[in-house]
C-alpha atoms as one frame of an Amber mdcrd trajectory, in Angstrom:
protein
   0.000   0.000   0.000   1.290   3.166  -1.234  -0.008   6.526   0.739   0.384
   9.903  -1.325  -0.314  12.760   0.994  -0.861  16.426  -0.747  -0.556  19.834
   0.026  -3.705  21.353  -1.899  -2.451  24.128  -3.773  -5.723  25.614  -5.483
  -5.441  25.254  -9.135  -2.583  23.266  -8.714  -4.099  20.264  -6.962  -6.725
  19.837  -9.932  -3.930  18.110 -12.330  -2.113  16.362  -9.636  -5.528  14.722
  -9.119  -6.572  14.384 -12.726  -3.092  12.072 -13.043  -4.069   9.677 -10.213
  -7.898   9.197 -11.475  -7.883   5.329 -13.070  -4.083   5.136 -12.094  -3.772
   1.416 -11.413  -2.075   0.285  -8.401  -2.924  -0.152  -4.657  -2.835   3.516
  -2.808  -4.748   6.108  -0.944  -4.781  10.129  -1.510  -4.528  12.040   1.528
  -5.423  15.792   0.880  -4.257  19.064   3.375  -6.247  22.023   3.011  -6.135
  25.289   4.481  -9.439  26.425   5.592 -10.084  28.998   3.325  -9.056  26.660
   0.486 -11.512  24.084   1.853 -14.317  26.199   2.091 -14.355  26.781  -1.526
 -13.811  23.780  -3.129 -16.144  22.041  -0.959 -18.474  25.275  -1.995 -18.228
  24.836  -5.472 -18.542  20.748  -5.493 -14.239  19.795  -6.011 -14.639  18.295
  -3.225 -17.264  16.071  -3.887 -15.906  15.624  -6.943 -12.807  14.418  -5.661
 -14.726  11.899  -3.119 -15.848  10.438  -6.222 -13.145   9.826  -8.036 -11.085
   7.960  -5.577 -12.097   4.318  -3.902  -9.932   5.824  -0.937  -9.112   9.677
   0.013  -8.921  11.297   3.112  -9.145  15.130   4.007  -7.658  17.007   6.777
  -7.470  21.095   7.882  -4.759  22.267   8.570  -4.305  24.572  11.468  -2.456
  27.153   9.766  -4.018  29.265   6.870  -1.198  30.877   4.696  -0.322  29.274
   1.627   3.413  30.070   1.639   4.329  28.315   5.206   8.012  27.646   5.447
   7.319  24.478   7.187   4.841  22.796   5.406   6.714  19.465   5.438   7.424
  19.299   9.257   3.821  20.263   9.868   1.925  17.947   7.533   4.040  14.706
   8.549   3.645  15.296  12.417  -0.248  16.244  11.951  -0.339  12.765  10.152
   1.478  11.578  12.621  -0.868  12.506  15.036  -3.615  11.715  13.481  -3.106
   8.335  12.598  -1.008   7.446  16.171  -3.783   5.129  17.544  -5.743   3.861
  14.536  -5.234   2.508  11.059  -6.733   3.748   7.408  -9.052   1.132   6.150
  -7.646  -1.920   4.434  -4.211  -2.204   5.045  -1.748  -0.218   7.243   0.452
   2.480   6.421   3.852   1.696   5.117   5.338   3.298   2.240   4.451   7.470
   1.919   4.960   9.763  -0.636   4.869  13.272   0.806   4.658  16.434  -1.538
   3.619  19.735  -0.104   4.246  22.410  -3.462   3.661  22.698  -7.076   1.752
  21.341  -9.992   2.807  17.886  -9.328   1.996  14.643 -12.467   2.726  11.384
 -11.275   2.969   9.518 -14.528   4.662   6.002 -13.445   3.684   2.919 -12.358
   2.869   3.165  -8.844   3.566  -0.739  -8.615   6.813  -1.236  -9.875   8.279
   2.226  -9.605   8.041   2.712  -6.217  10.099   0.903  -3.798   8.894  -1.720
  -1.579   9.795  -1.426   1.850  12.650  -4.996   1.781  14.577  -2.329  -1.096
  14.698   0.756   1.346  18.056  -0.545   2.245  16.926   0.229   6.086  16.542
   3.685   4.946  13.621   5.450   6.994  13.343   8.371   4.467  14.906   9.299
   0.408  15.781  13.016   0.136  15.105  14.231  -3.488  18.103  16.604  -4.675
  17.808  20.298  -5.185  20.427  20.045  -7.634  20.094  17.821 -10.623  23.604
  18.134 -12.122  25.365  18.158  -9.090  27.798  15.390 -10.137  27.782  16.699
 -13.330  31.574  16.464 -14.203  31.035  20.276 -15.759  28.015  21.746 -14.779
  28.403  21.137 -10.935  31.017  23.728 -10.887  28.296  25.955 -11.806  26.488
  25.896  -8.542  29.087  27.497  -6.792  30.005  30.140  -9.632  26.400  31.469
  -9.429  26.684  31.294  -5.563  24.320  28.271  -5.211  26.622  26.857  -3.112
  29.133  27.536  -0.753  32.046  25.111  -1.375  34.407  25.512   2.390  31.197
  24.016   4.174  31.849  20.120   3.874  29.379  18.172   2.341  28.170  16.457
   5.316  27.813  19.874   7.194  25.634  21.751   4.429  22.414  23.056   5.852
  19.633  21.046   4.682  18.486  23.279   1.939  21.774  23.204   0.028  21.129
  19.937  -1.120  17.666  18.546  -0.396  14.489  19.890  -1.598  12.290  20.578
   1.360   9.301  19.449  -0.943   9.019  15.904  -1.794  10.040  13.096   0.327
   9.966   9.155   0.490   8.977   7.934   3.977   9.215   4.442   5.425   6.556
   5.088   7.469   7.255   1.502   9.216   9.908   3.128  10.738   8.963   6.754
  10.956   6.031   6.617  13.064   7.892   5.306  15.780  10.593   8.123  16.175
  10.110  10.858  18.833   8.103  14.044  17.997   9.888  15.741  20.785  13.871
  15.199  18.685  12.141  15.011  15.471  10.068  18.344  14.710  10.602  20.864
  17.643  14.312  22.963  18.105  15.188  22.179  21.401  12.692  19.563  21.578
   9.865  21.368  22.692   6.763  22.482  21.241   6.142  26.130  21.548   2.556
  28.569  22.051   2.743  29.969  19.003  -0.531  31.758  18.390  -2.298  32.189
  22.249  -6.410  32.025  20.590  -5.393  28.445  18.455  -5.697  24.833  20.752
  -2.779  23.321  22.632  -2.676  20.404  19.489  -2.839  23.283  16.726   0.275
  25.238  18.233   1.825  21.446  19.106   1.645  21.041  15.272   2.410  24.543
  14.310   5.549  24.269  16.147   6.900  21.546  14.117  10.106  22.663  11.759
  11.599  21.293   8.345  14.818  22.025   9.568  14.567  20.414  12.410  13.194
  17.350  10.572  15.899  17.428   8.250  18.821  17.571  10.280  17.648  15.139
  12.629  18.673  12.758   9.495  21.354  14.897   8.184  22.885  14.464  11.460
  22.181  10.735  11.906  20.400  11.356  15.036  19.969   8.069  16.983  21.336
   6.474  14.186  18.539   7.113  11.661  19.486   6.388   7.974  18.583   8.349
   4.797  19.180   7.896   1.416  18.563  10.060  -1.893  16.110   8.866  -4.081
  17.066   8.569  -8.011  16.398  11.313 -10.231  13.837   9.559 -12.170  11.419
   9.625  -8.977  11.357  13.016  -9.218  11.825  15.374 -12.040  11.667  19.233
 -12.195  13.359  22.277 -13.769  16.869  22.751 -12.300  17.711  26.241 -10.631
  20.530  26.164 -13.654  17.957  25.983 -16.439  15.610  28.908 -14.815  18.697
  30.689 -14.222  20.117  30.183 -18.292  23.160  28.803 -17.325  23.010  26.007
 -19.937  22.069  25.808 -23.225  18.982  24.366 -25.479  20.403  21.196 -26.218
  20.541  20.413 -22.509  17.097  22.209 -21.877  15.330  19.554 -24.513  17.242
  16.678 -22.858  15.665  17.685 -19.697  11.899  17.831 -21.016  12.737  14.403
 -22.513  13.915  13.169 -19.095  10.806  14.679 -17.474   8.691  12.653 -19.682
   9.975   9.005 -19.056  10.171  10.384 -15.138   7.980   8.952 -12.358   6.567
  11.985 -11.028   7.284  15.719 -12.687   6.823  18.956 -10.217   6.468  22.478
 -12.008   6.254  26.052  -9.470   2.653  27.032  -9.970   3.450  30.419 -11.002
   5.410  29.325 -14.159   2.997  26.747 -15.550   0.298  29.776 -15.625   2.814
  32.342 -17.077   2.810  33.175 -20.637   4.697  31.546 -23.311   5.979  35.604
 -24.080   6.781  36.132 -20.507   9.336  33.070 -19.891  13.185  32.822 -21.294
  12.978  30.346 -24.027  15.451  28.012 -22.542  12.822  27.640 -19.616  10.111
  27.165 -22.123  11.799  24.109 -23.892  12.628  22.606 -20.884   9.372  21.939
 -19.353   6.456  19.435 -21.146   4.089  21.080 -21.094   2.033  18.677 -23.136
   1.726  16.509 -19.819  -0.387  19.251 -18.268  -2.287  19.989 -21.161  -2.981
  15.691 -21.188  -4.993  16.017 -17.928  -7.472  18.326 -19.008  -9.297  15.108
 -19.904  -9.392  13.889 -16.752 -11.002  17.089 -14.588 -14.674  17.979 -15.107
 -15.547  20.384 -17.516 -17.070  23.097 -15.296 -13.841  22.367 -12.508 -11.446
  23.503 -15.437 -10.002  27.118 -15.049 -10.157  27.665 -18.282  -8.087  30.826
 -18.619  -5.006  28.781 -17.090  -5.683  25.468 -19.179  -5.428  28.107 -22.705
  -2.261  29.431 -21.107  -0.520  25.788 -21.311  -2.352  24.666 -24.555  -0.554
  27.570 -26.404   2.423  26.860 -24.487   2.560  23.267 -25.556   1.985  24.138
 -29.156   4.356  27.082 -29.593   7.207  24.953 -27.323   6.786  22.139 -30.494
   7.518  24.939 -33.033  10.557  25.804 -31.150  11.937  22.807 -30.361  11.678
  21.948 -33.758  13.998  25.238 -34.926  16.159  24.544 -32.378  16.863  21.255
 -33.859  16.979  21.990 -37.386  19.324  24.648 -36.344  21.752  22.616 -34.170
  22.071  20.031 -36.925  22.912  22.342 -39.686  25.586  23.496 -37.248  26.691
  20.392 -36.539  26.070  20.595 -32.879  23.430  17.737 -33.092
């Protein structure tokens, strides 16, 4: 049993979703929603639609209300945590999670065979995706720290937890995880803090909960936890080097061709609903955004925000036309 647990993003959430409906494979949704959030989709009828759509799905509030929380990751895993500390989902227990908490997330694998079962963790209790894709690049890595990215006297064991982990997406054993101490595991110097005097005792508890502390708890190996880094392949995006121009087309197009044989593809929001005009064209051929436009399909006519869905449609079609310059281009130059 696979459990995918979301950060609803409004707009965003729609084509996650649309990518899971008649996914094969044996796994339950688990949806966070800020109230506001909540109360309109549950207005307008996403939410029933979404009851509908999945034999399994489960919806929590969160106790926080801005979008934009720094800890999102800390706050959603310990208010799972909580919840599900003395009972069990239907069917079978939880084992295997796969935690994302930002962006316009596809999952377009087989949830069956790509995803790890829990005897090929290697005893690892959580996989780390990397912030930098071509970090053992043998060229472009030394790009990281040329544009500052990185700051090369810190060891590579002592980097803070951003410099190499995205605080986004993680792979939890949850076997394993469930059992480790909130106290060490969420709260700088393990204790829970009031944090907002008119919220309940258990929404500050989970309001204090940090990513930073949650990371460095297995940067640091803390009682001897193990982590791991999960393969590129598990979780594709566009690299801080490519929205940045620091590499060229050819290497842009390899990287939308890499997002498409990927298990799961993440985009920022705000770019997938900018204009084709308003984007560098490197960032424009990098991304497919065909996959997005594929979805459409899959979400209820009068649930589609239709001036978004136009936005990609004319996105996908124009990056084809470019794509297809750059090519003829680069092999009359001899460069392909």
């Amino acid at each position: 049993m696979i459990d995918i647990i979301l950060f609803v993003e409004k707009i965003n959430i729609e084509y996650t979703l649309a990518s899971l409906v008649n996914k094969p494979g044996n796994y339950r949704v688990h949806l966070f929603f800020i109230p506001a959030v909540y109360d309109e989709y549950e207005a307008d009828g996403r939410i029933k639609w979404i009851l509908s759509e999945f034999r399994e799905v489960y919806i929590y509030q969160t106790p926080w209300v801005f979008k934009k929380t720094r800890d999102r990751m800390a706050r959603i895993l310990l208010q799972f945590k909580e919840h599900w500390k003395d009972k069990q989902p239907k069917g079978l227990p939880i084992e295997r999670c796969i935690v994302s908490v930002a962006g316009s997330r596809l999952f377009l694998g087989d949830l069956d065979k790509d995803v790890p079962k829990l005897n090929q963790m290697n005893g690892n209790i959580v996989y780390f995706t990397r912030q930098f894709k071509y970090e053992n690049h043998p060229q472009y890595k030394n790009y990281y720290n040329i544009i500052g990215l990185q700051n090369p006297p810190i060891p590579e064991d002592k980097r803070f937890a951003t410099d190499k982990r995205d605080r986004e997406f993680l792979f939890v054993d949850w076997t394993k995880f469930k059992d480790l101490n909130n106290n060490v595991l969420f709260f700088p110097n393990r204790k829970a803090t009031i944090r907002d005097a008119s919220l309940s005792n258990h929404d500050n508890y989970i309001n204090s909960a940090k990513t930073d502390t949650l990371y460095n708890y297995f940067i640091n190996k803390t009682n001897e936890a193990k982590s791991g880094f999960m393969p590129l392949y598990f979780n594709m995006s566009v690299d801080k080097l490519i929205v940045m121009e620091a590499i060229g087309a050819k290497d842009c197009i390899n990287n939308q061709i890499a997002m498409r044989k990927a298990f799961s593809v993440t985009i920022d929001g705000q770019a997938l609903w900018e204009d084709w005009e308003g984007m560098s064209t490197l960032f424009g051929l990098a991304v497919p955004w065909d996959l997005w436009a594929q979805q459409l399909d899959n979400i209820p006519l009068n649930m589609r925000w239709q001036i978004f869905n136009e936005k990609i449609l004319v996105k996908a079609e124009k990056q084809k036309r470019h794509v297809r310059k750059v090519v003829e281009a680069g092999y009359l130059l001899g460069k392909i």
